[in-house]
C-alpha positions as a Markdown table, in Angstrom:
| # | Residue | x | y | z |
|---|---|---|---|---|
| 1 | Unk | 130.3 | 119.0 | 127.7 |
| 2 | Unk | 131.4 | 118.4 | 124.5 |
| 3 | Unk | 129.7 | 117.1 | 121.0 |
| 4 | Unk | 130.2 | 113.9 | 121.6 |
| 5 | Unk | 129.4 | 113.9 | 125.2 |
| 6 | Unk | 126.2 | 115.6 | 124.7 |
| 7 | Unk | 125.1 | 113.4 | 122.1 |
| 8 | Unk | 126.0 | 111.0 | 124.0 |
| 9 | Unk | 123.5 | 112.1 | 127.0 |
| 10 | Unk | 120.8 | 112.8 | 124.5 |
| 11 | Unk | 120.9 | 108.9 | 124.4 |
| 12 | Unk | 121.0 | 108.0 | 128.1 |
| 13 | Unk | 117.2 | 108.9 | 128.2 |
| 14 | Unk | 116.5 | 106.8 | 125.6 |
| 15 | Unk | 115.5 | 104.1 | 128.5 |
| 16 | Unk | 113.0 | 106.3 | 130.1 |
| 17 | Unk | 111.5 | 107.7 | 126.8 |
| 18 | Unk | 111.0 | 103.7 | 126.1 |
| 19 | Unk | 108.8 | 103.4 | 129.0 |
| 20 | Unk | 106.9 | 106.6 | 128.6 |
| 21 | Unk | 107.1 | 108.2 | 125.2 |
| 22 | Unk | 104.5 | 107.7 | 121.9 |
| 23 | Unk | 106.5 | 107.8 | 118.9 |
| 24 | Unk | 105.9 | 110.5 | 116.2 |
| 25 | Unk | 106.2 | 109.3 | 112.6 |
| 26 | Unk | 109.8 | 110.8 | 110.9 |
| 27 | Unk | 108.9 | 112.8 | 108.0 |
| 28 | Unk | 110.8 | 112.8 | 104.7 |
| 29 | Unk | 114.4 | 113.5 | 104.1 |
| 30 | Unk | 114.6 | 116.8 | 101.7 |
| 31 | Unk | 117.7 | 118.1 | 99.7 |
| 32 | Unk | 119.0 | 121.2 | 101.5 |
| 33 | Unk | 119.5 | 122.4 | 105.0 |
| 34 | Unk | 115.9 | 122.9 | 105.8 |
| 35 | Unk | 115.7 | 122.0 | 109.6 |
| 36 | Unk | 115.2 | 123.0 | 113.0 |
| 37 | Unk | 117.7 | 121.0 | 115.5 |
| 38 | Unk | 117.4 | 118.7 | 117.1 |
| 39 | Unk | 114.5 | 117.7 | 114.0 |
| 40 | Unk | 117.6 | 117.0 | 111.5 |
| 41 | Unk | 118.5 | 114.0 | 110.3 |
| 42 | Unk | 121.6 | 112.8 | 111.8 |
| 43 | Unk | 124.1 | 109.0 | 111.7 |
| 44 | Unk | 125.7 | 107.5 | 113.9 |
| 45 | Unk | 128.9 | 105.5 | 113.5 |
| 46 | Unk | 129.2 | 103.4 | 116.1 |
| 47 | Unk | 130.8 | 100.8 | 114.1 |
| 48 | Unk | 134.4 | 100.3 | 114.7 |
| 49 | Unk | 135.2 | 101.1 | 110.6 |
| 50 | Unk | 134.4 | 105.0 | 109.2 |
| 51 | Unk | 131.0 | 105.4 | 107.6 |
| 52 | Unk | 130.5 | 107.9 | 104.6 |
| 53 | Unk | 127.7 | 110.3 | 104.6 |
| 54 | Unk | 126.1 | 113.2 | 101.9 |
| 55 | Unk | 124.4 | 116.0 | 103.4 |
| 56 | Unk | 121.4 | 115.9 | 100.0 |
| 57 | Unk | 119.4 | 112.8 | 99.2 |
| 58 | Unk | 117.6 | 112.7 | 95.8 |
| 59 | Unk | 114.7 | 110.4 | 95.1 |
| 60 | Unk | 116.0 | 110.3 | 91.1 |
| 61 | Unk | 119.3 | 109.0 | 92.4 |
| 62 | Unk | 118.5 | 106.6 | 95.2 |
| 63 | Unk | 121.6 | 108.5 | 97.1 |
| 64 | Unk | 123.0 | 112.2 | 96.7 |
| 65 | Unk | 122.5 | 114.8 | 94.8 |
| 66 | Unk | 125.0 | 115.5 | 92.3 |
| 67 | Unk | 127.7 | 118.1 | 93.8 |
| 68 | Unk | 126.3 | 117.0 | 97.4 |
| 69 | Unk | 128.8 | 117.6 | 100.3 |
| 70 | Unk | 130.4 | 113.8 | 101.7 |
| 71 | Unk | 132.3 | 113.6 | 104.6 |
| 72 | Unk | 133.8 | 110.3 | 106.4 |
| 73 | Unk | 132.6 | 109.7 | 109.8 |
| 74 | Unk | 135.5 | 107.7 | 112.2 |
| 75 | Unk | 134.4 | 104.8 | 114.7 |
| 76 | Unk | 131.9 | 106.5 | 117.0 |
| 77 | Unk | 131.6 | 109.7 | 115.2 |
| 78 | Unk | 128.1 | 111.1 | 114.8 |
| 79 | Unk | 126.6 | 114.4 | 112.3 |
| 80 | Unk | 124.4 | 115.4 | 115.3 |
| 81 | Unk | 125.1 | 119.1 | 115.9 |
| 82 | Unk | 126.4 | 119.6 | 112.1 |
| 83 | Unk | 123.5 | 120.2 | 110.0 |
| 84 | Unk | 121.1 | 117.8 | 108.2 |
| 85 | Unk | 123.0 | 114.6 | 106.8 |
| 86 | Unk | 120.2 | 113.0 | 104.6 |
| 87 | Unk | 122.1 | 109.8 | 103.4 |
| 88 | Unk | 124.7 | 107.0 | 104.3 |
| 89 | Unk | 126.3 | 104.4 | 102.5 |
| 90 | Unk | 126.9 | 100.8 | 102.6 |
| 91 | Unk | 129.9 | 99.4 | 100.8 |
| 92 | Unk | 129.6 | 97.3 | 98.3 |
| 93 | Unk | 131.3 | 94.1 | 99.5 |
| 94 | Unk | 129.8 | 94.7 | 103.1 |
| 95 | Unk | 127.5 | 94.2 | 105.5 |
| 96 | Unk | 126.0 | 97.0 | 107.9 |
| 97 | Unk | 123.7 | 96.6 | 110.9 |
| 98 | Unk | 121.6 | 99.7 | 111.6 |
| 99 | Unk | 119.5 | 100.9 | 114.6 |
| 100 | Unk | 116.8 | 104.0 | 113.6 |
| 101 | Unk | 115.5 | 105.9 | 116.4 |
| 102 | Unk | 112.9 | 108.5 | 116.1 |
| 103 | Unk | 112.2 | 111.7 | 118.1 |
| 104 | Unk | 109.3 | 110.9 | 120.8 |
| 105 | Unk | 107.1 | 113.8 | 122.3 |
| 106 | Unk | 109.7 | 115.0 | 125.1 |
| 107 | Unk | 112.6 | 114.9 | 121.9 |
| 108 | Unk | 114.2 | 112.0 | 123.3 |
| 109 | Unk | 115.1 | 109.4 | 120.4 |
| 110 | Unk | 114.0 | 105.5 | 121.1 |
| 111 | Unk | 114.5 | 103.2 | 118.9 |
| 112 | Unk | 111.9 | 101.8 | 116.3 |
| 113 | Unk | 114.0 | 99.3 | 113.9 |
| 114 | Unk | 116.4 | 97.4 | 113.2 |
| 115 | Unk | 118.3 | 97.0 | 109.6 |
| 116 | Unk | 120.9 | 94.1 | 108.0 |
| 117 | Unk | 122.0 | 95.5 | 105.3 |
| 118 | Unk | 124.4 | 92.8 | 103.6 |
| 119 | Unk | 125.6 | 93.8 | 100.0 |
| 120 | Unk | 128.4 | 90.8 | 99.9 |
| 121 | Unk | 128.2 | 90.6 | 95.9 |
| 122 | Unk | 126.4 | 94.0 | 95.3 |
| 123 | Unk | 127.4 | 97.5 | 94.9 |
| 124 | Unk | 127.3 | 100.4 | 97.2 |
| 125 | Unk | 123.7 | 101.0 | 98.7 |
| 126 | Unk | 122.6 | 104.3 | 99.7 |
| 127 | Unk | 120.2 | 104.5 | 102.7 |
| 128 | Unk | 117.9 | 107.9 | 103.8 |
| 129 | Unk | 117.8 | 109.0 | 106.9 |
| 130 | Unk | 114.7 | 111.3 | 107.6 |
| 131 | Unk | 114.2 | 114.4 | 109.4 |
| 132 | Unk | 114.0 | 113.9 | 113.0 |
| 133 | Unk | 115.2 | 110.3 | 112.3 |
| 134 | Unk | 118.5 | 108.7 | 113.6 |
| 135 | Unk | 120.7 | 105.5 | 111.8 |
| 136 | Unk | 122.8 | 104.2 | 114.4 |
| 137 | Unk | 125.5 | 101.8 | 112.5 |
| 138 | Unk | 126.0 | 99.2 | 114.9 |
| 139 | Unk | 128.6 | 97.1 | 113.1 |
| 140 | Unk | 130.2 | 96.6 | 109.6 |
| 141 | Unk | 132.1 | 94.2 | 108.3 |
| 142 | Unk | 133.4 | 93.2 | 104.9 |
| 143 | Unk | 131.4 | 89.3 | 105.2 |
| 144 | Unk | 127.6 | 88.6 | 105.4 |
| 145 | Unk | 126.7 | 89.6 | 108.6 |
């Protein structure tokens, strides 16, 4: 099976961890590489425009950390698998709706909230993702949403 496909699966149980799973609290996004999959934070673009994410958050910037590694991540592209993507952006001029999931007991993620991120009229708008946390982007679109 391949990355996709077994990120994909991971999310099939999602419905039976909904029914039986307790929810553990997602810790803090850190600069560096310091996690154990599947405890990383990971994005998901399930959006149908590319999504960019930076591999180090920093609290002083409210995004990345200066010299942090971006990459562009195409319609249903996710980091799972790739190491620990702290932070995505939102485009200025855009709108983003976001699903975060969080690891459960059995490390199945289930979701826990749901985000409108509408910066029609603002600049871009870096968002953390936390260790053992997942940001699903639903949709984008370059309106309010």
């Amino acid at each position: 099976m391949g990355k996709r496909g077994s990120f994909l699966a991971r999310f099939a149980l999602v419905m039976s961890a909904l029914v039986a799973g307790a929810i553990i609290a997602p810790s803090s996004a850190s600069a560096g590489s310091s996690c154990s999959y599947p405890l990383c934070s990971t994005t998901w673009n399930a959006s149908g425009y590319s999504a960019l994410v930076s591999h180090d958050w920093c609290d002083g910037n409210n995004g990345p950390c200066s010299g942090s590694q971006s990459k562009w991540l195409s319609p249903n592209e996710s980091t799972a698998g790739t190491g620990d993507w702290d932070t995505f952006r939102v485009d200025a001029g855009w709108c983003s709706k976001v699903t975060w999931y969080t690891l459960n007991q059995n490390l199945q993620y289930v979701p826990y909230w749901w985000s409108t991120y509408d910066q029609v009229g603002k600049g871009d708008l870096w968002k953390k993702v936390s260790n053992n946390e997942l940001a699903k982007i639903t949709s984008q679109r370059a309106s309010h949403c």
